[in-house]
C-alpha positions in Angstrom: -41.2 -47.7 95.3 -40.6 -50.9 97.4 -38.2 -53.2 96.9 -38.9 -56.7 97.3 -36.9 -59.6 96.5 -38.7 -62.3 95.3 -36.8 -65.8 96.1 -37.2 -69.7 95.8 -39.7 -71.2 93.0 -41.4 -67.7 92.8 -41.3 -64.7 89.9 -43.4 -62.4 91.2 -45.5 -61.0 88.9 -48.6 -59.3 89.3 -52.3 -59.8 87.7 -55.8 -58.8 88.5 -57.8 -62.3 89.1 -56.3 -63.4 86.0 -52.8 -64.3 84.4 -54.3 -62.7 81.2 -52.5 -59.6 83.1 -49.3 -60.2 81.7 -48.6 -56.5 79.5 -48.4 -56.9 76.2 -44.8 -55.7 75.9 -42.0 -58.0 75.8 -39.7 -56.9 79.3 -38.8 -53.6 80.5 -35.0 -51.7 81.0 -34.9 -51.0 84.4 -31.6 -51.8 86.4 -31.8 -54.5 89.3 -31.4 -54.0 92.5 -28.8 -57.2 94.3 -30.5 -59.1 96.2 -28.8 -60.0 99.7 -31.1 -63.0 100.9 -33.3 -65.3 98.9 -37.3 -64.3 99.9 -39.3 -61.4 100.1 -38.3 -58.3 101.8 -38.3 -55.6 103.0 -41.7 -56.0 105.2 -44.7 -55.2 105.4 -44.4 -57.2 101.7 -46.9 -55.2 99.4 -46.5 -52.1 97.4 -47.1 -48.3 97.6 -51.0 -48.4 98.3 -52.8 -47.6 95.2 -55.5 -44.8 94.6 -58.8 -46.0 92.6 -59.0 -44.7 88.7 -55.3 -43.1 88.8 -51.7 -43.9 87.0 -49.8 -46.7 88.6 -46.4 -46.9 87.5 -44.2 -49.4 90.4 -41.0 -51.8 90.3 -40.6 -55.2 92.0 -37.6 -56.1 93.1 -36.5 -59.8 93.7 -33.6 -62.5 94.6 -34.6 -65.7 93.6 -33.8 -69.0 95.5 -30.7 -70.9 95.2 -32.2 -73.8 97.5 -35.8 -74.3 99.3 -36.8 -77.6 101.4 -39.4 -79.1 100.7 -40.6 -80.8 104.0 -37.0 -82.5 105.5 -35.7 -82.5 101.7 -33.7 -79.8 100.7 -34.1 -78.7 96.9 -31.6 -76.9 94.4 -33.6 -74.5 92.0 -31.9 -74.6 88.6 -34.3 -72.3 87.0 -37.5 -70.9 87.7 -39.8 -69.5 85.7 -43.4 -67.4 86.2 -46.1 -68.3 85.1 -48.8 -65.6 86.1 -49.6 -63.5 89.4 -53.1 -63.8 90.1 -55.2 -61.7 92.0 -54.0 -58.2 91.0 -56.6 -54.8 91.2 -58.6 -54.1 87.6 -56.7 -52.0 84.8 -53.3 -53.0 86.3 -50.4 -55.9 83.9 -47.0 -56.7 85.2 -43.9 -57.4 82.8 -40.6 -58.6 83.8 -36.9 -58.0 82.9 -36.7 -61.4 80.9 -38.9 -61.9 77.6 -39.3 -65.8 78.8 -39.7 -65.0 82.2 -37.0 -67.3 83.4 -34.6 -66.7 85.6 -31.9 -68.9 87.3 -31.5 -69.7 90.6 -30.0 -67.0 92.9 -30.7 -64.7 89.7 -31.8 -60.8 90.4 -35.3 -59.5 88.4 -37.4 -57.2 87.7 -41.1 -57.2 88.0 -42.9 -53.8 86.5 -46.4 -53.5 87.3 -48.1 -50.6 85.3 -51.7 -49.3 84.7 -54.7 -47.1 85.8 -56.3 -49.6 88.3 -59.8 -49.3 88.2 -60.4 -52.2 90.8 -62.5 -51.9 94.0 -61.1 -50.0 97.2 -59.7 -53.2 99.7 -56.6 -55.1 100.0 -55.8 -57.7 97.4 -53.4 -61.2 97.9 -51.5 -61.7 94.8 -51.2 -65.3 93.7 -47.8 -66.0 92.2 -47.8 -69.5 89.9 -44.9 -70.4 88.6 -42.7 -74.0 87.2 -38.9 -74.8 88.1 -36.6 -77.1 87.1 -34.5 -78.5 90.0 -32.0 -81.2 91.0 -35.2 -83.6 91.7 -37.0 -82.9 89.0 -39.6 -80.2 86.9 -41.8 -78.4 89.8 -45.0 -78.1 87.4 -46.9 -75.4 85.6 -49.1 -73.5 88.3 -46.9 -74.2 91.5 -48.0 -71.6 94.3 -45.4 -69.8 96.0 -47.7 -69.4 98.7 -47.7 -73.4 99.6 -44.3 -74.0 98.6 -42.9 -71.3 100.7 -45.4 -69.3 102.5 -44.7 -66.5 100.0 -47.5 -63.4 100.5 -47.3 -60.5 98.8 -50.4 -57.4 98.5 -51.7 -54.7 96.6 -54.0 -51.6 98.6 -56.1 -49.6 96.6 -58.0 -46.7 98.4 -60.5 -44.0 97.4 -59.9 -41.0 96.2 -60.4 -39.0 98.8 -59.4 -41.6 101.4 -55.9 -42.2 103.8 -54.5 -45.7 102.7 -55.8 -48.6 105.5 -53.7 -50.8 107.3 -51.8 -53.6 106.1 -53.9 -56.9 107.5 -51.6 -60.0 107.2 -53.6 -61.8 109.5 -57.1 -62.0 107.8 -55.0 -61.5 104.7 -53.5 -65.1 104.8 -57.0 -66.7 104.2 -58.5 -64.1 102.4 -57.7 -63.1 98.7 -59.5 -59.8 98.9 -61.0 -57.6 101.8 -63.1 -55.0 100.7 -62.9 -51.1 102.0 -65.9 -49.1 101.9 -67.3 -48.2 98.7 -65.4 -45.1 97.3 -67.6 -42.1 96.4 -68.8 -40.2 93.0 -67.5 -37.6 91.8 -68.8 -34.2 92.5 -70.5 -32.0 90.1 -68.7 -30.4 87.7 -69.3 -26.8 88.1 -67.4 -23.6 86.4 -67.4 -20.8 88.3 -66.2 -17.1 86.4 -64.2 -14.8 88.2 -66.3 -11.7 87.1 -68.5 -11.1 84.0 -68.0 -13.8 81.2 -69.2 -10.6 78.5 -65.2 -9.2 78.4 -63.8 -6.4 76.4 -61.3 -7.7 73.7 -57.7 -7.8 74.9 -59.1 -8.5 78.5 -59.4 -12.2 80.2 -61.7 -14.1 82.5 -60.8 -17.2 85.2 -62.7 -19.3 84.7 -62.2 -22.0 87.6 -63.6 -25.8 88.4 -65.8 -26.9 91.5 -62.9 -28.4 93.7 -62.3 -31.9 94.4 -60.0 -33.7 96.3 -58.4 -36.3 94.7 -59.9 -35.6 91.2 -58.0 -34.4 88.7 -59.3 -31.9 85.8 -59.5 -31.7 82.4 -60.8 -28.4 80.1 -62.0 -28.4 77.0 -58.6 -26.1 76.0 -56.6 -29.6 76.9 -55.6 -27.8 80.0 -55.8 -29.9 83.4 -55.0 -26.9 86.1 -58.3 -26.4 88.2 -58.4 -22.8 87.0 -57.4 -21.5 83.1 -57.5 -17.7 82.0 -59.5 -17.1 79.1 -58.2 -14.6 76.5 -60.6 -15.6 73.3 -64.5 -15.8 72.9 -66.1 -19.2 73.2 -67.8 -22.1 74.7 -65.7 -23.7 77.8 -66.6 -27.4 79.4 -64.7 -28.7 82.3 -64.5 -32.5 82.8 -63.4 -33.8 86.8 -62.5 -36.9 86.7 -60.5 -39.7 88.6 -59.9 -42.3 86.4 -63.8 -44.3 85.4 -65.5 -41.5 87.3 -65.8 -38.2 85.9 -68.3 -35.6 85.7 -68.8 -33.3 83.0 -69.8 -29.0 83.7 -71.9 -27.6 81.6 -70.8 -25.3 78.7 -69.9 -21.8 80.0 -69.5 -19.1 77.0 -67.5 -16.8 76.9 -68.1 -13.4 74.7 -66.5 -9.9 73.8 -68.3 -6.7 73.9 -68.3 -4.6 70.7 -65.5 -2.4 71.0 -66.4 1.6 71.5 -65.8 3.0 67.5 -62.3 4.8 67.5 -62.5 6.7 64.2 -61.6 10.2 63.4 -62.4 12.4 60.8 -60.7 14.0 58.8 -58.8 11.2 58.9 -54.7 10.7 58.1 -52.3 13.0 56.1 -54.1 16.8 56.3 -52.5 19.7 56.0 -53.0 22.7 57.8 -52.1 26.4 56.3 -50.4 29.0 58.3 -53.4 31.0 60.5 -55.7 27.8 59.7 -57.1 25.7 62.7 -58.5 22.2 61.7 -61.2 20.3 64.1 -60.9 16.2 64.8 -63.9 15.3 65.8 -64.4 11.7 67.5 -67.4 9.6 65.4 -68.4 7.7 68.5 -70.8 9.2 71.0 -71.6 8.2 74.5 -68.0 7.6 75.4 -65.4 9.1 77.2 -62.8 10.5 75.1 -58.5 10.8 75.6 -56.6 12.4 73.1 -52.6 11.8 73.0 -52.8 15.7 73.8 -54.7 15.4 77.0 -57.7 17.2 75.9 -61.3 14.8 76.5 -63.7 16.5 74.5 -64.8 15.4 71.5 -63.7 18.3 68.9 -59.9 18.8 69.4 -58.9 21.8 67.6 -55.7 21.3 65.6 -53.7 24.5 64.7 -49.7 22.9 64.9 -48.2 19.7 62.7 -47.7 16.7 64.8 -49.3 13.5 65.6 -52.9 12.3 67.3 -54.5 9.3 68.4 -57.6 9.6 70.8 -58.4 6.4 73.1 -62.3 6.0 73.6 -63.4 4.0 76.6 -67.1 3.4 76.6 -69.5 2.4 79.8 -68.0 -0.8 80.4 -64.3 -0.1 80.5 -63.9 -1.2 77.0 -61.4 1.0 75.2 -60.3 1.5 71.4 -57.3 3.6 70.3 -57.6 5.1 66.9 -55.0 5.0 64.1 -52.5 7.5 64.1 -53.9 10.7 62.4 -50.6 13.1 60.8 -51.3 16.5 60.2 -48.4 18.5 58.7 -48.1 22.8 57.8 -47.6 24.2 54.6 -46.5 28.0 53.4 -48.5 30.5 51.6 -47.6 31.4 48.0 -46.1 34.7 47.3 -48.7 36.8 45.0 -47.3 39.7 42.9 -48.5 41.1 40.1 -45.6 41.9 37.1 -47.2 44.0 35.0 -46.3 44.8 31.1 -48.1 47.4 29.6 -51.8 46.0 29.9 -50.9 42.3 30.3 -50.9 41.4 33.9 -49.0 38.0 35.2 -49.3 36.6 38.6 -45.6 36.0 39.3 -46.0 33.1 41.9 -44.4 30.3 39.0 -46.2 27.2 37.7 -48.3 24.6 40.0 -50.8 27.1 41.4 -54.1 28.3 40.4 -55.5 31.8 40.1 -58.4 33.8 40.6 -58.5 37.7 39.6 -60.3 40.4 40.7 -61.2 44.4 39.1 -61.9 46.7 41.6 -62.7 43.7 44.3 -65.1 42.1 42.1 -64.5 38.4 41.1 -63.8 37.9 37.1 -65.4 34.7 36.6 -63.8 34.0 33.8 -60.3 35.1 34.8 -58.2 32.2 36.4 -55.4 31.9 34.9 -51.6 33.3 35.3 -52.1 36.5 32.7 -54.9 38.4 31.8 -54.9 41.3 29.6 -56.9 44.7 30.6 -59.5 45.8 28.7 -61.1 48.2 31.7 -59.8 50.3 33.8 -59.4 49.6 37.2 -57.6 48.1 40.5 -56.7 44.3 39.8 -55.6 41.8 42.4 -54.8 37.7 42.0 -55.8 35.6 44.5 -52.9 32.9 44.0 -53.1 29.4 45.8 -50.9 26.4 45.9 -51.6 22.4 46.3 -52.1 22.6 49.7 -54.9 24.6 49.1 -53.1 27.6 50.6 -53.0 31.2 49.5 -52.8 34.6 49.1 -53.8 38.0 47.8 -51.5 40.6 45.7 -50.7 44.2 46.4 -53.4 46.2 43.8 -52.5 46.9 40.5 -54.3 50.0 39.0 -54.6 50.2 35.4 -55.9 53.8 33.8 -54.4 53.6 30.4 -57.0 51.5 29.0 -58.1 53.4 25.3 -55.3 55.6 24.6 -53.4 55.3 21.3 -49.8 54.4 22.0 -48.0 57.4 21.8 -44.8 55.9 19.9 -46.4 55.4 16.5 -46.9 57.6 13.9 -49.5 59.9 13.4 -49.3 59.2 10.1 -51.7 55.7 11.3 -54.6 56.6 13.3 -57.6 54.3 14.1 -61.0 55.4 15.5 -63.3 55.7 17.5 -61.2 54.0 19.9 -62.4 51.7 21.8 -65.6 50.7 19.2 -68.1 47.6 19.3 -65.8 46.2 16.4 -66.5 49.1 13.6 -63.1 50.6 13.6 -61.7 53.6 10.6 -57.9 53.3 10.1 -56.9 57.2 8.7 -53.5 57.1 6.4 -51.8 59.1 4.0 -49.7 57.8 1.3 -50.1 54.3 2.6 -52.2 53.1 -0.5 -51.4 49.7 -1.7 -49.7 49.2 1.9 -51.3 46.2 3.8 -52.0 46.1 7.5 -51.8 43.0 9.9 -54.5 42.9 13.1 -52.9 41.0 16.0 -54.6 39.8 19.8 -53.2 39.9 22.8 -51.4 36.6 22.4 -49.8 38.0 18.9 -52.1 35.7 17.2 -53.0 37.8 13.4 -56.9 37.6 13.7 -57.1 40.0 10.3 -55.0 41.1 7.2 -55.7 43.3 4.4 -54.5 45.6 1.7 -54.9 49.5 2.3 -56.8 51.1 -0.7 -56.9 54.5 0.6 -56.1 57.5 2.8 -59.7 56.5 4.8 -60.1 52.5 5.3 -63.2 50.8 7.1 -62.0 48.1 9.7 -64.4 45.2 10.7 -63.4 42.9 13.7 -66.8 42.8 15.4 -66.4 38.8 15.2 -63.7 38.8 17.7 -63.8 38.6 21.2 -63.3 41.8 23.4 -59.9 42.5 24.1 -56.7 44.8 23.4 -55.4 44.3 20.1 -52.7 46.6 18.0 -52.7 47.1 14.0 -49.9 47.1 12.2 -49.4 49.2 9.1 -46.1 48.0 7.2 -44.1 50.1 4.5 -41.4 49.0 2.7 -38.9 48.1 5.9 -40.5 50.2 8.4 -44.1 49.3 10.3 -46.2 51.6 12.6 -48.4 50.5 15.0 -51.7 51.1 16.6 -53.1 49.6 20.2 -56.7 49.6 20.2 -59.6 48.2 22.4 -62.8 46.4 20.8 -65.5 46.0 23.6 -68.6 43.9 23.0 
């Protein structure tokens, strides 16, 4: 900023046409600068030239008179005090260092001139008024530097997009204001996109402003670069501008593509038994497809735990990465069969389920951990745990099915055996004895009193099964095994 030292009856202070330029606050903080002679200097007298509809932020620096002649007389200012400065560009107010504005004589000031100016392009002659009291009396309200001491001092405003002109001090002394041609519009606004403004999510367009010189920008985002990079959808409006001027783009939108679908199914957590293979299959079609294994078709074929993700990039370079899908291994059960006497038990523990089979032939009706023979045969289990894994038992052949246990006494027979449910139980001496019927879970199902050596036995209610009769005397029992088929 130029320094200037302001001297004799004159506080420089600076106002477009009008003293109503005076800012509204009351002085400003700014450190003065000691004057060495009283007047204006250094030359060419004016400040930094201006540009039209921009900031203006500049400091005055003055030394006020001690003395000034007036004509042959020689003065001494006590005090002097400004009134206004006159003649200052549109949009700009000065303010000094002193709330009154006063300042003695031979004092240092400020003067802070501040604004957008928004006057015409040309050179302007401030008019500084001021009043002073001095050792012959009050100078009055609305004294001009200029005729008291040939005081000049100027303000340049230029275009835009114009070099600053000349300072003219000649013409200047008689003329307040000399115009420089008229400064220019602004140019359209136009936003230009730096590719396609349809983007794939997580991409970015620049979008960038129709350039310039000497305007300045301002985007609908509130940023003021000539270019921004766009990361979200939406509508975008570019404003160039130099202070009054300004033009306004029109609205440039911005969207995102759909992204390609990344699902797979079966989705997360399977597990895969020991032999098994599992296919993930990719639901989008008409992409490309990358799975974190380096296969690209759409199927992968999954026999091994680990992890998988498969990246899908469709026809416009927009890709999607599915979640992570976990696939882990399990273990087959162990299937054995314990047998004891006919009751067969699956002997892979609790937590599985079971399936049995005679002679390879699926029991229907046979799932659980025992079953009890009735038919002769070869019996396997097909055991399988929570996983849904599982295997198939060694055979188990049964051929005893119908024969009377040998260990009783022949004293107790029953016949025919097996029956339909019409059983004859053959004793001697057992008369007033009573026998106990028992299934294959121990369960008594029948109990009566023998009442002679030949005894009808009816059990054609119960289910088909093995069951054994019990024949008890005194502290002995004997005991027949017997089959009822339906």
């Amino acid at each position: 900023m130029k320094r200037i030292i302001l001297a004799l009856l004159s506080v420089l202070i600076i106002t477009a046409g009008a003293s109503a330029q005076h800012c509204s606050v009351a002085s400003v903080n700014i450190p003065t600068h000691p004057g060495t002679f009283a007047g204006l200097s250094p030359l060419p007298w004016d400040l930094p030239c201006m540009v039209a509809g921009q900031p203006v932020s500049d400091t005055i620096y003055f030394h006020n008179f001690d003395t000034v002649y007036i004509g042959t007389t020689m003065v001494i200012i006590d005090s002097l005090k400004l009134d206004s400065i006159g003649n200052l560009p549109a949009g700009l107010c000065w303010v000094s260092n002193k709330a009154n504005n006063t300042f003695a004589g031979g004092e240092d000031g400020i003067i802070y001139v501040q604004g957008t100016c928004s006057g015409a392009a040309g050179q302007y002659k401030m008019k500084i008024l001021f009043e002073a009291q001095t050792n012959i009396g009050q100078l009055p309200y609305g004294s001009d530097a200029e005729t008291y001491a040939g005081l000049r001092y100027y303000v340049r405003v230029r275009c835009a997009t114009a070099g600053c002109t000349a300072l003219d001090t000649i013409t200047g002394r008689t003329n307040d204001f000399i115009p420089y041609p008229t400064c220019p519009g602004p140019p359209p606004a136009v936003i230009t996109a730096a590719g396609s403004t349809n983007i794939c999510p997580g991409a970015s367009v620049i979008l960038s402003a129709s350039y310039a010189a000497g305007y300045r920008y301002r985007w609908s985002t509130g940023a003021t670069t000539d270019s921004i990079t766009v990361t979200a959808p939406g509508s975008y409006v570019v404003t160039v501008y130099n202070g009054p001027d300004s033009t306004v783009s029109a609205a440039t939108v911005v969207t995102f593509r759909t992204p390609p679908g990344n699902q797979v199914y079966p989705s997360n957590n399977v597990t895969l038994c020991p032999g098994d293979t599992l296919p993930l299959a990719a639901i989008a079609t008409g992409v490309r497809y990358a799975w974190s294994t380096g296969d690209t078709t759409q199927v992968l074929m999954i026999a091994t735990a680990g992890h998988y993700t498969l990246t899908v990039t469709d026809s416009y370079g927009c890709t999607a990465v599915s979640a992570i899908d976990t696939i882990t291994t399990a273990t087959n059960p162990v299937a054995l069969i314990l047998p004891n006497g006919l009751t067969l038990t699956a002997g892979s523990g609790t937590g599985y389920t079971y399936q049995w089979y005679r002679n390879d032939t699926l029991l229907t009706s046979e799932t659980g951990q025992s079953i009890t023979v009735t038919v002769n045969g070869s019996y396997t289990v097909l055991v399988t745990n929570t996983h849904g894994c599982h295997a198939v038992s060694t055979a188990t052949s049964i051929t005893t099915v119908g024969i009377r246990d040998l260990s009783t006494s022949h004293v107790v027979t029953l016949y025919p055996n097996p029956s339909e449910g019409l059983f004859t139980l053959s004793t001697s001496g057992r008369t007033g004895d009573s026998y106990e019927i028992h299934d294959a879970i121990g369960s008594i199902v029948q109990q009566h009193t023998i009442a002679g050596d030949r005894t009808p036995v009816d059990i054609s209610v119960q289910p088909s099964g093995v069951y054994t009769l019990t024949v008890k005397h005194g502290a002995t029992s004997e005991t027949v095994r017997f089959t009822l088929i339906r």
